[in-house]
Residue frames as a rotation matrix with the C-alpha (Angstrom) as fourth column:
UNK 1
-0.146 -0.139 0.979 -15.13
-0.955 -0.238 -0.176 -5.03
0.257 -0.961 -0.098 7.72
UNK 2
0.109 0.571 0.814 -16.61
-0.671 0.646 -0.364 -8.32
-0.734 -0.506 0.453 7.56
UNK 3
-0.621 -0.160 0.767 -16.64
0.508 0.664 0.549 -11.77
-0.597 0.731 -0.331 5.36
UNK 4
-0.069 0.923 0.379 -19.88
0.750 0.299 -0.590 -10.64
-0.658 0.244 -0.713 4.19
UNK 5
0.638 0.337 -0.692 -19.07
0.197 -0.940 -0.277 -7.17
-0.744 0.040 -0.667 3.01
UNK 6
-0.467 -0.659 -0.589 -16.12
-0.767 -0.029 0.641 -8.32
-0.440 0.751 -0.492 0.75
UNK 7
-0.389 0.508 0.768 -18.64
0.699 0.706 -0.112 -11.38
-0.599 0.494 -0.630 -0.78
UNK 8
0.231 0.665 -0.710 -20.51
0.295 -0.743 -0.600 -8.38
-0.927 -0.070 -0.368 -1.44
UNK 9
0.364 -0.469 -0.805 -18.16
-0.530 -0.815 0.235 -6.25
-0.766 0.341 -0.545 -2.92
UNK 10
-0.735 -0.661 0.150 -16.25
-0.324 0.537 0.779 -9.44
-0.595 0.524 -0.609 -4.88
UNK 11
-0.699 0.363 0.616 -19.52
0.695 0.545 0.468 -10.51
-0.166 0.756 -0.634 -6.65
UNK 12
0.574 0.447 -0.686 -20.38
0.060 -0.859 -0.509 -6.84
-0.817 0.251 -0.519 -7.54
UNK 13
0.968 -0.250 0.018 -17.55
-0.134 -0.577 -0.806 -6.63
0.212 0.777 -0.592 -9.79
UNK 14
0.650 -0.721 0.240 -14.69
-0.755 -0.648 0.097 -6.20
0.086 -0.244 -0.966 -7.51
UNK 15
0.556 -0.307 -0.773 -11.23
-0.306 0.789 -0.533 -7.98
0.773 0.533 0.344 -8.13
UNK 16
-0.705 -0.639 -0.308 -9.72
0.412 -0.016 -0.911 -7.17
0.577 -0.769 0.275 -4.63
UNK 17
0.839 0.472 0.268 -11.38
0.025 -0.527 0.850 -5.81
0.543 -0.706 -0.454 -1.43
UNK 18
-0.303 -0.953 -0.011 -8.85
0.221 -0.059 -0.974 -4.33
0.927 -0.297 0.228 0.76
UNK 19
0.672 0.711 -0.207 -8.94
0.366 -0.076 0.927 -3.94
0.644 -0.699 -0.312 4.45
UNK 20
-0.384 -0.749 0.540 -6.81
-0.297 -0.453 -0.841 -1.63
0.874 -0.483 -0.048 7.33
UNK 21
-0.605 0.125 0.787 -8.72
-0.704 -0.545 -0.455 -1.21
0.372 -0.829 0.417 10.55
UNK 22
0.928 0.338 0.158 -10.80
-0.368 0.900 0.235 -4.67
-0.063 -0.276 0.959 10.86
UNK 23
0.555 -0.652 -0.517 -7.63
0.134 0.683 -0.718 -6.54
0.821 0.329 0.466 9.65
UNK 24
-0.755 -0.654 0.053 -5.08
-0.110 0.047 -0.993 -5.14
0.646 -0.755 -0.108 12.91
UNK 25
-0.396 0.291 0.871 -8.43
-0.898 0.074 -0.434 -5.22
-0.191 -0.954 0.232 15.53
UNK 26
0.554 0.143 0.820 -9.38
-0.192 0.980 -0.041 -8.96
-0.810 -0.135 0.570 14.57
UNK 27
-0.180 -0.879 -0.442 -6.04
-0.792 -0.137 0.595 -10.32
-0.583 0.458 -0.671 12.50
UNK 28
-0.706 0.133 0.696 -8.00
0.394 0.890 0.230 -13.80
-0.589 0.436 -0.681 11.41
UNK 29
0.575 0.794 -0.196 -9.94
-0.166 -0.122 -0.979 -11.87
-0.801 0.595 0.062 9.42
UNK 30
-0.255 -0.709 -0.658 -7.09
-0.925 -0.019 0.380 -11.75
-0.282 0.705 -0.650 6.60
UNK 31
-0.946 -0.219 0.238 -6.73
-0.130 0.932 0.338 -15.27
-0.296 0.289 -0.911 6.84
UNK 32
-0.108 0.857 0.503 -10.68
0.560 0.471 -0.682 -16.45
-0.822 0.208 -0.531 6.66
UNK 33
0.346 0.243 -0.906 -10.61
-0.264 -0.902 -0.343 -13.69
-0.900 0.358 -0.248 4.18
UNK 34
-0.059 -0.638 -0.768 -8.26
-0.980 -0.109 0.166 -15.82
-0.190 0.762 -0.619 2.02
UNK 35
-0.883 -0.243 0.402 -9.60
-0.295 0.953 -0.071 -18.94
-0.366 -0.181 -0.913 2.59
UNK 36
0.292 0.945 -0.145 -12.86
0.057 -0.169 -0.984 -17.89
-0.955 0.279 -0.103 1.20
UNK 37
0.906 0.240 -0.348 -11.96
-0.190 -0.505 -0.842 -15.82
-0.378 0.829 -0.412 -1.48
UNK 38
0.508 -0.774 0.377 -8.28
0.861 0.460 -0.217 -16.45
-0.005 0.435 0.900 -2.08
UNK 39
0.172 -0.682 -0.711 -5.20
0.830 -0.289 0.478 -14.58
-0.531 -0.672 0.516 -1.42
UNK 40
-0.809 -0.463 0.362 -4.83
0.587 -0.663 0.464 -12.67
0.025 0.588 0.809 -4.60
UNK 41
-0.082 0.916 0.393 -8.02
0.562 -0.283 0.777 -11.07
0.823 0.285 -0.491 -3.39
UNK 42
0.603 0.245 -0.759 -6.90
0.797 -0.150 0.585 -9.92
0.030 -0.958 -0.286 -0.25
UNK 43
-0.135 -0.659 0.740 -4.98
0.148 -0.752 -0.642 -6.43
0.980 0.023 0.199 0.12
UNK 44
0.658 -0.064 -0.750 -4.14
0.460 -0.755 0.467 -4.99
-0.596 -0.653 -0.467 3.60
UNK 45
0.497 -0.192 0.847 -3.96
-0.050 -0.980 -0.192 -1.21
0.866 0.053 -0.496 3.62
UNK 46
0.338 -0.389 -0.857 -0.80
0.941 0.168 0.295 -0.07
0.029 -0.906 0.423 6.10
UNK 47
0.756 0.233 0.611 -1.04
0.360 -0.928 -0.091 2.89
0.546 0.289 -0.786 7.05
UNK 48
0.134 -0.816 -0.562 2.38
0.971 0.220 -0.089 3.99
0.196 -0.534 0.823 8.72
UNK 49
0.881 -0.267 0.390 3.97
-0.239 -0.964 -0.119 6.91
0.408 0.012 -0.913 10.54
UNK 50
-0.056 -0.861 -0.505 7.24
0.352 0.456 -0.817 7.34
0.934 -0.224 0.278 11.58
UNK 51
-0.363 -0.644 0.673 8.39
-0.624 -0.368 -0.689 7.32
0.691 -0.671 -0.268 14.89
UNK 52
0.464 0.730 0.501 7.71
-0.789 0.085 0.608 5.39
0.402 -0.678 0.616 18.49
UNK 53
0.465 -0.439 0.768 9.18
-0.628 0.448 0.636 2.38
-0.624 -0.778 -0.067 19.75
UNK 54
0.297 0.037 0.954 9.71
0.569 0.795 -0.209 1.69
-0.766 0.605 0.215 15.97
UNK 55
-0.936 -0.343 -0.082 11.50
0.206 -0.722 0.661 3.49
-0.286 0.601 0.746 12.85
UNK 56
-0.585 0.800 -0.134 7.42
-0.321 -0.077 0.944 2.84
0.745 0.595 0.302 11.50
UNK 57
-0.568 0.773 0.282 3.70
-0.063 0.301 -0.952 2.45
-0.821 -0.558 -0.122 13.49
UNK 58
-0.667 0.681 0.302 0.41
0.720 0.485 0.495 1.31
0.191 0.548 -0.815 12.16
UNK 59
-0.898 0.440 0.021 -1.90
-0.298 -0.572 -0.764 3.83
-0.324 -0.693 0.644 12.40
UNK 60
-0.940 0.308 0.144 -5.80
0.311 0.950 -0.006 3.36
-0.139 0.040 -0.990 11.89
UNK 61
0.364 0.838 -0.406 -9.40
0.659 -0.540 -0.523 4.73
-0.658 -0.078 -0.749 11.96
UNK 62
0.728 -0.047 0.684 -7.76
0.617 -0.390 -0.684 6.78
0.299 0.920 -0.255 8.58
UNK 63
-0.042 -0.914 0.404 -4.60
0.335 -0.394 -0.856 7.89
0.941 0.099 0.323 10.30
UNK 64
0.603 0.237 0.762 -6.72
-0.665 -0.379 0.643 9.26
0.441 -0.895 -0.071 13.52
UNK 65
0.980 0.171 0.105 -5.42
-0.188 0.601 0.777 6.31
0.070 -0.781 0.621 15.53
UNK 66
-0.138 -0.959 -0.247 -1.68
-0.642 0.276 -0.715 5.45
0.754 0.060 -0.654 16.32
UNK 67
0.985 0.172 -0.014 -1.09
-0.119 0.737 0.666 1.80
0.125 -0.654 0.746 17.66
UNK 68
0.612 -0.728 0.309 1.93
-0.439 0.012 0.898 0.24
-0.658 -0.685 -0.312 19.07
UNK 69
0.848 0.045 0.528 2.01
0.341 0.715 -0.610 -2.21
-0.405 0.697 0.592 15.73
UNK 70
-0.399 -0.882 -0.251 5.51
0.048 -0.293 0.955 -2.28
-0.916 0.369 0.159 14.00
UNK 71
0.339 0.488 -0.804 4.76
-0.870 -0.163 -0.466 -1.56
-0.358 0.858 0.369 10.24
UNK 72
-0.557 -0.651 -0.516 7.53
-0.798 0.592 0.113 -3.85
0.232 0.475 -0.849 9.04
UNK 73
-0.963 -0.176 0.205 6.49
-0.266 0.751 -0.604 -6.55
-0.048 -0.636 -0.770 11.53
UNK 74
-0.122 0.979 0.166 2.59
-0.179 0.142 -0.974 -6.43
-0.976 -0.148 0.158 10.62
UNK 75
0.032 -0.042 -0.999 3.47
-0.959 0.280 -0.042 -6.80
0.282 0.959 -0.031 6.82
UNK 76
-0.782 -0.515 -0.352 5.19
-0.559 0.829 0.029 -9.98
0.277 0.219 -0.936 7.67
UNK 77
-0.896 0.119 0.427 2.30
-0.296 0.558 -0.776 -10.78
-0.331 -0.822 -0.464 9.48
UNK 78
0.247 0.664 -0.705 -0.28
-0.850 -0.201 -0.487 -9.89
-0.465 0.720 0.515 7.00
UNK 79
-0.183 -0.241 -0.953 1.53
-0.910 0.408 0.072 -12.36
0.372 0.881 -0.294 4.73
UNK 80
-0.999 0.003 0.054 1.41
-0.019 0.919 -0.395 -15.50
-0.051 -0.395 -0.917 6.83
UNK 81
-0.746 0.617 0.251 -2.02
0.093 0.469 -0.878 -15.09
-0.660 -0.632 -0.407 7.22
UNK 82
0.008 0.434 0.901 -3.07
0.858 0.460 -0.229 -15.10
-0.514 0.774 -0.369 3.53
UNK 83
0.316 0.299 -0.900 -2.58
0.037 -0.952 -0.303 -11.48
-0.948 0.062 -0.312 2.12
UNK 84
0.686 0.159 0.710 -2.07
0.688 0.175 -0.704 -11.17
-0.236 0.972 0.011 -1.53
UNK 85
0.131 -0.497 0.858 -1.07
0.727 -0.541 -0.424 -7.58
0.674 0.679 0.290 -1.43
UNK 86
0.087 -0.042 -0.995 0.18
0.841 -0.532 0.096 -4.93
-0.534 -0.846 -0.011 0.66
UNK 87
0.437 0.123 0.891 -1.01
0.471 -0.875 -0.110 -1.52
0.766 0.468 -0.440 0.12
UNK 88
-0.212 -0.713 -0.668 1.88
0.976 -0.186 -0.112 0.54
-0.044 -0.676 0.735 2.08
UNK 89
0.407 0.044 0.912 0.89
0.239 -0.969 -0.060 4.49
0.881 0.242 -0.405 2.43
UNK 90
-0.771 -0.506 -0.386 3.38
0.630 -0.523 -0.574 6.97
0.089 -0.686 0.722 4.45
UNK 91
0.527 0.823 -0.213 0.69
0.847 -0.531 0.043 9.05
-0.077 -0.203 -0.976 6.29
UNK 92
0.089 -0.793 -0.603 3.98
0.344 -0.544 0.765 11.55
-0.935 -0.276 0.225 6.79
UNK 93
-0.829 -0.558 0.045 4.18
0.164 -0.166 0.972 11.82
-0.535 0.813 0.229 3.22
UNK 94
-0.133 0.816 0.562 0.58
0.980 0.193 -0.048 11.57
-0.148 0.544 -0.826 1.94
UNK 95
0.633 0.469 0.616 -0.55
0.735 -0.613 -0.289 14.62
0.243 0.636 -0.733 -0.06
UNK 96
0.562 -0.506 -0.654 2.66
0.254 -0.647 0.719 16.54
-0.787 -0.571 -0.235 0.33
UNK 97
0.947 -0.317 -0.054 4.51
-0.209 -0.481 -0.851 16.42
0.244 0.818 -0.522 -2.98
UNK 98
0.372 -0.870 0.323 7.71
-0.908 -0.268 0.323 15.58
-0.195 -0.413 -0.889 -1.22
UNK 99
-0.176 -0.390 -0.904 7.95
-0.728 0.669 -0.147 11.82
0.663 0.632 -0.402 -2.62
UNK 100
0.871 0.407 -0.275 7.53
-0.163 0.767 0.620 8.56
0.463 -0.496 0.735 -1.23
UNK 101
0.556 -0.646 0.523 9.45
-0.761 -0.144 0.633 7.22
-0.334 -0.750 -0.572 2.14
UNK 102
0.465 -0.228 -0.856 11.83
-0.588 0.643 -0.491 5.19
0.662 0.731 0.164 0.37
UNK 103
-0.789 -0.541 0.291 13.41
-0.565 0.453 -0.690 3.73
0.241 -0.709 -0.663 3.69
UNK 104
-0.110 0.732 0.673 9.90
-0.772 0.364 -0.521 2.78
-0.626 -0.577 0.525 4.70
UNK 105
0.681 0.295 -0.670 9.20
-0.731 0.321 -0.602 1.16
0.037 0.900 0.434 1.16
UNK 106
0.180 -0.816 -0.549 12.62
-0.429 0.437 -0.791 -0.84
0.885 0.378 -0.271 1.18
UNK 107
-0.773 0.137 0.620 12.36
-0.533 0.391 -0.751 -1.89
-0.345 -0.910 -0.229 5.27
UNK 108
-0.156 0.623 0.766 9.09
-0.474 0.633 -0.612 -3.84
-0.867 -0.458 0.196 4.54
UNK 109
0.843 0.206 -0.497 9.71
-0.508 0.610 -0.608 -4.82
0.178 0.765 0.619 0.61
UNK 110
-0.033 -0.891 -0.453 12.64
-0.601 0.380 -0.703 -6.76
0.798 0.249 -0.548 2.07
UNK 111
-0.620 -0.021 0.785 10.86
-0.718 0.420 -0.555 -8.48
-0.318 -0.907 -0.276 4.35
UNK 112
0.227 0.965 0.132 7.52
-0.462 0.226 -0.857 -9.43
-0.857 0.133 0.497 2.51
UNK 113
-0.899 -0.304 0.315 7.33
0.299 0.097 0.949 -11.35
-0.319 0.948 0.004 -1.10
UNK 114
0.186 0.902 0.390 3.69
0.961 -0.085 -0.261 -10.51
-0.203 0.424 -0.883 -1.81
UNK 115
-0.521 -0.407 0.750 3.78
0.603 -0.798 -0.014 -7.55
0.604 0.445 0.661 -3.95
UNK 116
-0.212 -0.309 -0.927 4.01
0.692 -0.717 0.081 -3.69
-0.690 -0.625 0.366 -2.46
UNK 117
0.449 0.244 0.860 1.82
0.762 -0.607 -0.225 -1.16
0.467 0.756 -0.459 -3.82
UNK 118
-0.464 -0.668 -0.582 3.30
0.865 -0.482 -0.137 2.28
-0.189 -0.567 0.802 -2.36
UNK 119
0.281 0.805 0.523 1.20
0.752 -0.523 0.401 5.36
0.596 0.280 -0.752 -1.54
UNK 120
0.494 -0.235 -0.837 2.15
0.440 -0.763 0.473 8.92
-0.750 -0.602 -0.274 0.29
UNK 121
0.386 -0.772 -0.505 3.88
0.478 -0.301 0.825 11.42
-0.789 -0.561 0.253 -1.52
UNK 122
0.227 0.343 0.911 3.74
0.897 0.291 -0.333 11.50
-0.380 0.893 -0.242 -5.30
UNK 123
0.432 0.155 -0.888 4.76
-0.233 -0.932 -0.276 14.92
-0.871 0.327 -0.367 -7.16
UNK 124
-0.096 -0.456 -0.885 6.87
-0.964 -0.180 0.198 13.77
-0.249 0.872 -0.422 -10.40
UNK 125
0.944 -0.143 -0.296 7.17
0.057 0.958 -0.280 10.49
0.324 0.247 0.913 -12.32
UNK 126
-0.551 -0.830 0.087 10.95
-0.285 0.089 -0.954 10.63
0.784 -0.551 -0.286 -10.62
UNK 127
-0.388 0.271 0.881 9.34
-0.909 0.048 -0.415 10.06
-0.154 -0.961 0.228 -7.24
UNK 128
0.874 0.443 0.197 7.62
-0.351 0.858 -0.374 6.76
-0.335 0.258 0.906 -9.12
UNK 129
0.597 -0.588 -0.546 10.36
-0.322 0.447 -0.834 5.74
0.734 0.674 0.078 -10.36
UNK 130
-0.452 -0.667 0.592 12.63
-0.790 -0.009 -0.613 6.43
0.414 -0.745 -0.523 -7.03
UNK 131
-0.017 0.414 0.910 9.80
-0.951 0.274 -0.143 4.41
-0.309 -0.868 0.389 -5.12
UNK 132
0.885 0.235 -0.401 9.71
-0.446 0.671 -0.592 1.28
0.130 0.703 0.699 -7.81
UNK 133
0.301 -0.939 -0.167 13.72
-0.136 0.131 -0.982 1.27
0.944 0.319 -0.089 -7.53
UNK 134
-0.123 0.235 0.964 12.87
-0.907 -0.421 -0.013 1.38
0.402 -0.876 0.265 -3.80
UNK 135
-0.951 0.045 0.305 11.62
0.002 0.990 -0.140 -2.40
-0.309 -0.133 -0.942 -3.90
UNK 136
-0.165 0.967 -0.194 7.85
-0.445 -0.249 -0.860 -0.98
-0.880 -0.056 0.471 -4.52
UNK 137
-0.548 0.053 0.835 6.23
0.455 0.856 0.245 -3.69
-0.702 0.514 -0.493 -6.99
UNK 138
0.052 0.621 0.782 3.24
0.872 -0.410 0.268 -0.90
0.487 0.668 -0.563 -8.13
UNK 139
-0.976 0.155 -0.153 3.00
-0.082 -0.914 -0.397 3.18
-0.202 -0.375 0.905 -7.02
UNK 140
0.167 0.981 -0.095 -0.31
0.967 -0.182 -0.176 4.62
-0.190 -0.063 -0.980 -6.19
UNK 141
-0.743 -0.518 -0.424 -0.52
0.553 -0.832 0.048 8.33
-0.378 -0.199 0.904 -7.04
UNK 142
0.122 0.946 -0.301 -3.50
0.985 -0.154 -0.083 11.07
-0.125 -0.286 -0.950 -6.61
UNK 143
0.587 0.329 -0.740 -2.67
0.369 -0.922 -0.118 14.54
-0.721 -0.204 -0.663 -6.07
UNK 144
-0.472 -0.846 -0.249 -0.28
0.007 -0.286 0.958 14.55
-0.882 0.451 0.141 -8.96
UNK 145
-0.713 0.459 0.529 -2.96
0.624 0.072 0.778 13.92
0.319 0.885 -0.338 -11.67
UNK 146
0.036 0.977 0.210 -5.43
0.960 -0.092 0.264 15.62
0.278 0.192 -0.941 -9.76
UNK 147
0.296 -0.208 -0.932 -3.86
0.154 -0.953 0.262 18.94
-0.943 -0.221 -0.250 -9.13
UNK 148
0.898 0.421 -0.126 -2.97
0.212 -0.666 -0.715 18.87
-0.385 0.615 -0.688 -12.38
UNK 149
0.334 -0.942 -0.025 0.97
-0.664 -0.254 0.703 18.78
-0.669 -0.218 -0.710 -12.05
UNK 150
-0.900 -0.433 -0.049 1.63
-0.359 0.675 0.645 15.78
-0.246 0.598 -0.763 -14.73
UNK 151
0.215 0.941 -0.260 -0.65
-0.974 0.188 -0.123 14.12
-0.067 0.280 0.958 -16.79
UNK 152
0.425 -0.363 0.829 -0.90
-0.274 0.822 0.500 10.46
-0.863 -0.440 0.250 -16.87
UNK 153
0.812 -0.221 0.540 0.39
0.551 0.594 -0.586 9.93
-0.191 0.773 0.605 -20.13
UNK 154
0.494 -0.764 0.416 3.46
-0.552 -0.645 -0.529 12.40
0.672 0.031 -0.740 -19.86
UNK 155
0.839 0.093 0.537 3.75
-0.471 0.619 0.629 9.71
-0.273 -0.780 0.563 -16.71
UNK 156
0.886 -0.162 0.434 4.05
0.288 0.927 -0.240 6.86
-0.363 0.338 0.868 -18.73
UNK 157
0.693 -0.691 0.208 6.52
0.260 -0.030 -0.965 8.14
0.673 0.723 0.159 -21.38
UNK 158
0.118 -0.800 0.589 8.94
-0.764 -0.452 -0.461 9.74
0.634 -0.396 -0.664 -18.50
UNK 159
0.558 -0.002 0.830 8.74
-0.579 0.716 0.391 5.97
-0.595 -0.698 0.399 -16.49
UNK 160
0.975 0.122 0.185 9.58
0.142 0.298 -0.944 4.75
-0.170 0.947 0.274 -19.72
UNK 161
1.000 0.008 0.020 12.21
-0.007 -0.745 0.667 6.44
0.020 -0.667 -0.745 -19.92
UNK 162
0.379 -0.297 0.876 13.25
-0.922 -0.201 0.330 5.67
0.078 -0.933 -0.350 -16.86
UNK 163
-0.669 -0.472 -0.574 13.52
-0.542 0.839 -0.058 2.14
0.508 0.272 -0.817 -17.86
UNK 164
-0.660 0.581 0.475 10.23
-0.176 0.496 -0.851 0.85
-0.730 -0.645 -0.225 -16.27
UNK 165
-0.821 0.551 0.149 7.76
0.469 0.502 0.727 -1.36
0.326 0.666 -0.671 -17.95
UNK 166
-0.473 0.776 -0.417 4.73
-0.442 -0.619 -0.650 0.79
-0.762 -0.124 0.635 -18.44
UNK 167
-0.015 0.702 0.712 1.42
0.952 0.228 -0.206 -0.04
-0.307 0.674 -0.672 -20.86
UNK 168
-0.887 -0.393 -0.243 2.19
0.264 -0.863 0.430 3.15
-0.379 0.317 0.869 -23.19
């Protein structure tokens, strides 16, 4: 939330500290955030739904909140002001099994150069792959190992494959 709480967190151990909800209600944090610690230390979390005065919103407070914020248009903004990384999750998609929003994924990795993790949606290594081929630099994925539906080494070998560089 605060400089102090990613100093914290960065000389505990941690190689990144990521931030959603401080980062869209006070937007120089990002920056002082990278001017401290350096960009490749900074991640905003965007949390997106579809629809509103945009194809994508920002939403906040862990999805509870829906602002006016274009997704696309807060990536770009993230980046100017020192982000490293954008962690992109489709709230629409999150723990559903139905795959990641590849329109969303490909609208804001064609805007941004700072790599695009992608998060929402996960049910096969296809769905990682689709979202990688998407523009998505890394995939996040949770309920697919932890329900039990793929293991992570059945992952690897079926990214593989797929023709993605994987650590086998």
């Amino acid at each position: 939330r605060d400089i102090n709480a990613a100093a914290e967190l960065l000389e505990a151990g941690a190689d990144k500290v990521a931030v959603n909800t401080a980062a869209l209600r006070d937007p120089s944090l990002v920056a002082r955030l990278a001017d401290r610690f350096g960009s490749q230390c900074v991640t905003v979390s965007i949390d997106a739904v579809a629809g509103g005065r945009s194809a994508w919103q920002v939403v906040v407070r862990a999805g509870t909140e829906r602002t006016a914020v274009d997704v696309v248009e807060w990536a770009e903004r993230v980046q100017e002001l020192g982000a490293g990384e954008v962690l992109l999750t489709s709230v629409d998609r999150d723990g559903t099994g139905r795959g990641y929003d590849l329109p969303l994924i490909t609208a804001v990795t064609s805007r941004v150069r700072v790599p695009v993790v992608a998060s929402g949606g996960a049910r096969t290594p296809d769905d990682l792959a689709a979202a990688l081929r998407a523009g998505a630099d890394a995939v996040l994925a949770a309920s697919v190992f932890h329900d039990g539906d793929v293991s992570v080494s059945e992952t690897k070998i079926a990214l593989w494959k797929a023709g993605v560089e994987v650590r086998l």
